[in-house]
Backbone bond lengths (Angstrom), bond angles and torsions (degrees), N, CA, C in turn:
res aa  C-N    CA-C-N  psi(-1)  N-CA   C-N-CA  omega(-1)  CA-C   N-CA-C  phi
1 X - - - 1.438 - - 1.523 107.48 -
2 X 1.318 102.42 107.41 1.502 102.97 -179.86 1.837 122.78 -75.38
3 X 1.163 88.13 -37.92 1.792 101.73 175.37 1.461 123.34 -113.62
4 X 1.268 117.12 116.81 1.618 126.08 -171.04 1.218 111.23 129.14
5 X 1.699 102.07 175.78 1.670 106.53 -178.71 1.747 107.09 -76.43
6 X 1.264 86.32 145.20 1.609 82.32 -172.90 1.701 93.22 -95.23
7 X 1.281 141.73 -8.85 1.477 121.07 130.18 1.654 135.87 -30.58
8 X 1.126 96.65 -31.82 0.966 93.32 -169.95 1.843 122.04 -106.08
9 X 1.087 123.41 23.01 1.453 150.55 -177.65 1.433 112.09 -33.58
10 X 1.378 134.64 145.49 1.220 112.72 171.27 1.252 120.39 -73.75
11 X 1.485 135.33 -12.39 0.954 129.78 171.91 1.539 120.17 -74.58
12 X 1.491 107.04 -18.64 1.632 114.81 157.09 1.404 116.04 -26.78
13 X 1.735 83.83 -82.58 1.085 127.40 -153.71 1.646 101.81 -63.46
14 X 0.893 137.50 -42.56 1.558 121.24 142.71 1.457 129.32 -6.28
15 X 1.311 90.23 -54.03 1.548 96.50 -168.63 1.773 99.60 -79.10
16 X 1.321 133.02 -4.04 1.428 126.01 -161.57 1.815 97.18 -90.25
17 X 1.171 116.73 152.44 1.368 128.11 172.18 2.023 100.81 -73.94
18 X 1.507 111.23 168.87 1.374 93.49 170.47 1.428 123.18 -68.01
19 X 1.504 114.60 -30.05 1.318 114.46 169.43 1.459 144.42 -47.28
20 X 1.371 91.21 -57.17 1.507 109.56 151.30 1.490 124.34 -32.13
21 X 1.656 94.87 -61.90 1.721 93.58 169.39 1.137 134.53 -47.50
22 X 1.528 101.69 -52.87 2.007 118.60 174.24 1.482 102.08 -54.51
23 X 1.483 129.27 -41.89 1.595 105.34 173.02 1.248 107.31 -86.84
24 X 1.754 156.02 -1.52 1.288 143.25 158.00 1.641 104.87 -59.29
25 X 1.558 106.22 -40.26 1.552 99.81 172.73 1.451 145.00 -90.35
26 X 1.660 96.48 -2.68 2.023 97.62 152.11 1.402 84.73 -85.38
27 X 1.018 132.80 -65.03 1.908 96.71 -150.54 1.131 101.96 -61.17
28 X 0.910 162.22 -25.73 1.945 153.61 173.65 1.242 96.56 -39.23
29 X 1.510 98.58 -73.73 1.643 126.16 177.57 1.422 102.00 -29.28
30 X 1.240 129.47 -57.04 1.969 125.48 -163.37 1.285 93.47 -88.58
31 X 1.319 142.25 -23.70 1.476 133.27 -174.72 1.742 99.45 -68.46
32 X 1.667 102.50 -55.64 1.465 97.96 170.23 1.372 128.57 -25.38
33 X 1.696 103.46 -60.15 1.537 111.53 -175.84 1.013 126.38 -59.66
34 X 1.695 109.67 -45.40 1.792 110.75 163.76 1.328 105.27 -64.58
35 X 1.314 159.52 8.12 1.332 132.99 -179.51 1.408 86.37 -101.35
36 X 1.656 128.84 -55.39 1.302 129.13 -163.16 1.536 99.54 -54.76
37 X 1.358 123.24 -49.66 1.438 120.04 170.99 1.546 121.25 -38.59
38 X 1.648 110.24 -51.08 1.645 102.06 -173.38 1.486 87.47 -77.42
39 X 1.274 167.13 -66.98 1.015 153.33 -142.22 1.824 118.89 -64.29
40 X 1.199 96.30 -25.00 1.461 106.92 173.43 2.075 104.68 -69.40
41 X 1.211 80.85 -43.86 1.785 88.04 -164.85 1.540 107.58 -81.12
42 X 2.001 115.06 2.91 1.299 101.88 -158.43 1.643 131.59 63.09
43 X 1.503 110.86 43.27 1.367 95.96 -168.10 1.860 84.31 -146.04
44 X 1.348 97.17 27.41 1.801 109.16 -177.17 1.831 107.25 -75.73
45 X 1.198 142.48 95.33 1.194 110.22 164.70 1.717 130.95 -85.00
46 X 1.165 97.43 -14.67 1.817 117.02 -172.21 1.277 105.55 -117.26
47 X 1.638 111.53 77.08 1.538 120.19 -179.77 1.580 99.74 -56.57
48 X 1.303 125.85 -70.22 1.473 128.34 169.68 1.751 121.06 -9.76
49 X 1.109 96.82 -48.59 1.789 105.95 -171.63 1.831 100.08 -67.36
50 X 1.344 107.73 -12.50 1.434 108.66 167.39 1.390 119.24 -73.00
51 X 1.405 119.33 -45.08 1.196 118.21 -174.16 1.578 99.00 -78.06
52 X 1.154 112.48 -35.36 1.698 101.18 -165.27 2.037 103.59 -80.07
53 X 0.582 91.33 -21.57 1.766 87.89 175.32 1.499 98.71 -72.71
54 X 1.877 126.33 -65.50 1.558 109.23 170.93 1.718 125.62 -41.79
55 X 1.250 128.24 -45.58 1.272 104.75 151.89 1.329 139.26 -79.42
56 X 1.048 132.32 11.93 1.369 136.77 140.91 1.169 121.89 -60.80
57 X 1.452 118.36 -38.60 1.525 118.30 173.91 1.678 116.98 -64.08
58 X 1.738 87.45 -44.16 1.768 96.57 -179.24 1.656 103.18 -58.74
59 X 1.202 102.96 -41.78 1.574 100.44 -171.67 1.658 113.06 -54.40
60 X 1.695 103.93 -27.13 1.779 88.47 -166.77 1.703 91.22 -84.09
61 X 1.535 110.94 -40.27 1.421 101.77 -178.75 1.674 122.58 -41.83
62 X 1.611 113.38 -31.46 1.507 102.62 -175.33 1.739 106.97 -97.71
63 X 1.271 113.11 10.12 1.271 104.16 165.01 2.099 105.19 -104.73
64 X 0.789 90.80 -19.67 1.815 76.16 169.04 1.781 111.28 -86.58
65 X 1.501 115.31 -19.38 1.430 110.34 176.54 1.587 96.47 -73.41
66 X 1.188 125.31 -53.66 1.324 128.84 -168.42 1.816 98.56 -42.86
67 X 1.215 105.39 -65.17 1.549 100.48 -177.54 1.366 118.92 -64.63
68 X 1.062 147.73 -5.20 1.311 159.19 156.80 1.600 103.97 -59.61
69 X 1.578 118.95 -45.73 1.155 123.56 -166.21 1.420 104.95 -110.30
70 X 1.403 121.47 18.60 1.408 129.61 173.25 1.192 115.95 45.01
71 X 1.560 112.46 24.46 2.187 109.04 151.86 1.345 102.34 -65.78
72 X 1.262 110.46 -57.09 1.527 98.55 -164.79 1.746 114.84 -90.56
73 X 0.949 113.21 171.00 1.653 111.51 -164.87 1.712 101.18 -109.99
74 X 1.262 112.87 120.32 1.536 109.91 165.92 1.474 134.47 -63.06
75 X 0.761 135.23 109.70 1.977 153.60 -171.44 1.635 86.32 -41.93
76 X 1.640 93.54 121.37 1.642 98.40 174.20 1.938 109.03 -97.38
77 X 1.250 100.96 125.16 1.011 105.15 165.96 1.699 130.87 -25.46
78 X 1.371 121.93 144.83 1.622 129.53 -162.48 1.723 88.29 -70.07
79 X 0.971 103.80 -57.03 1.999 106.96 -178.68 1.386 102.95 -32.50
80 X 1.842 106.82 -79.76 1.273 106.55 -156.97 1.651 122.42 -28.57
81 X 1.089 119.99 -59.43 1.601 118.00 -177.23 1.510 130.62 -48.38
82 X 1.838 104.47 -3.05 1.146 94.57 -177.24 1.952 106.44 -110.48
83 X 1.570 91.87 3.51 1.376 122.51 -166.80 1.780 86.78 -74.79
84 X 1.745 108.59 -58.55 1.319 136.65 -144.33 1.957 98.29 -64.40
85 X 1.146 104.27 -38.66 1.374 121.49 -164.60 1.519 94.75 -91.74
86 X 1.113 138.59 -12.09 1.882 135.00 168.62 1.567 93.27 -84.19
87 X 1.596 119.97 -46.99 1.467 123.60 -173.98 1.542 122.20 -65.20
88 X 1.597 105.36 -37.76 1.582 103.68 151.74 1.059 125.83 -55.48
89 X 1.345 123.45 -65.48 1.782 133.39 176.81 1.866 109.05 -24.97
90 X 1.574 93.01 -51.02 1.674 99.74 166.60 0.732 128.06 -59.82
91 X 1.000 138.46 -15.61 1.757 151.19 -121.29 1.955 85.46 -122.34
92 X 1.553 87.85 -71.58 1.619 121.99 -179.12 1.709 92.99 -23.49
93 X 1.594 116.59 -88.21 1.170 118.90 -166.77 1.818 114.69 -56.66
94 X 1.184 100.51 -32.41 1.571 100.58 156.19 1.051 121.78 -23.39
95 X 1.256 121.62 -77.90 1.433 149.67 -149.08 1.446 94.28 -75.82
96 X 1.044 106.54 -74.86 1.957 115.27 165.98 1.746 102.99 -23.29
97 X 1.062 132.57 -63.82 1.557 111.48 -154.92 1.696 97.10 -62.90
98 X 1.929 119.12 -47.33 1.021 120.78 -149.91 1.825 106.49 -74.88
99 X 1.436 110.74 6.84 1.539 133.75 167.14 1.395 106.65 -54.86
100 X 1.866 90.42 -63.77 1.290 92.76 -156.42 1.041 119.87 -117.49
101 X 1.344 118.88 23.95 1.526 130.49 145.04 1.870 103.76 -68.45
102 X 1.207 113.15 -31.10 1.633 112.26 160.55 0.932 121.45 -71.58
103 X 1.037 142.68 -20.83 0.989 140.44 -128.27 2.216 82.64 -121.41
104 X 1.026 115.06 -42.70 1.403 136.69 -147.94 2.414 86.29 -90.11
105 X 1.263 88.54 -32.28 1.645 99.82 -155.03 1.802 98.06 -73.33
106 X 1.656 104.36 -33.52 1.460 153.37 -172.64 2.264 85.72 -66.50
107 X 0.937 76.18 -58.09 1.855 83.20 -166.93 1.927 100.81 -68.86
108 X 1.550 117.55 -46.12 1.442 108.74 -160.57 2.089 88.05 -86.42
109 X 1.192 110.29 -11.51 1.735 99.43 -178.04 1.665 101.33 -67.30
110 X 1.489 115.56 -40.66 1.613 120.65 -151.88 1.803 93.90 -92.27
């Protein structure tokens, strides 16, 4: 990536929750304004940091459309997985009764 924060990468940005993103993108957003500001007043020294902050912005915008439209995959929370593995375990004995209610249905058919 030749132009932009190299913080800010899409492969970062993967890793950001949506929240995260929405505040990476007001501050993008206010960096914009102060740059357009010093440039208005002549007080710009890093014309470049203009262009690379507008695609930075575009960049967070097409990673929250992407997840909206389920190309890209949303970063699961550190919790969830330990949530996910109590919900299997449930799951597990789940599955088990509806066995052997077959299993039982299997015995009064024969």
């Amino acid at each position: 990536m030749a132009i932009g924060s190299k913080e800010l990468a899409p492969t970062e940005l993967d890793t950001f929750e949506d929240t995260q993103l929405v505040d990476e993108l007001k501050k993008a957003k206010e960096e914009l304004f102060n740059l357009r500001f010093q440039s208005a007043t002549g007080q710009l020294e890093s014309h470049g940091r203009l262009r690379a902050v507008k695609r930075d912005i575009a960049r967070i915008y097409t990673v929250l459309r992407e997840r909206e439209l389920g190309i890209r995959a949303t970063p699961v929370a550190v919790e969830a997985p330990a949530k996910e593995t109590k919900a299997k375990k449930t799951k597990k004995t789940d599955d088990a009764a509806p066995a052997a209610a077959e299993v039982s249905e299997e015995t009064k058919e024969a």
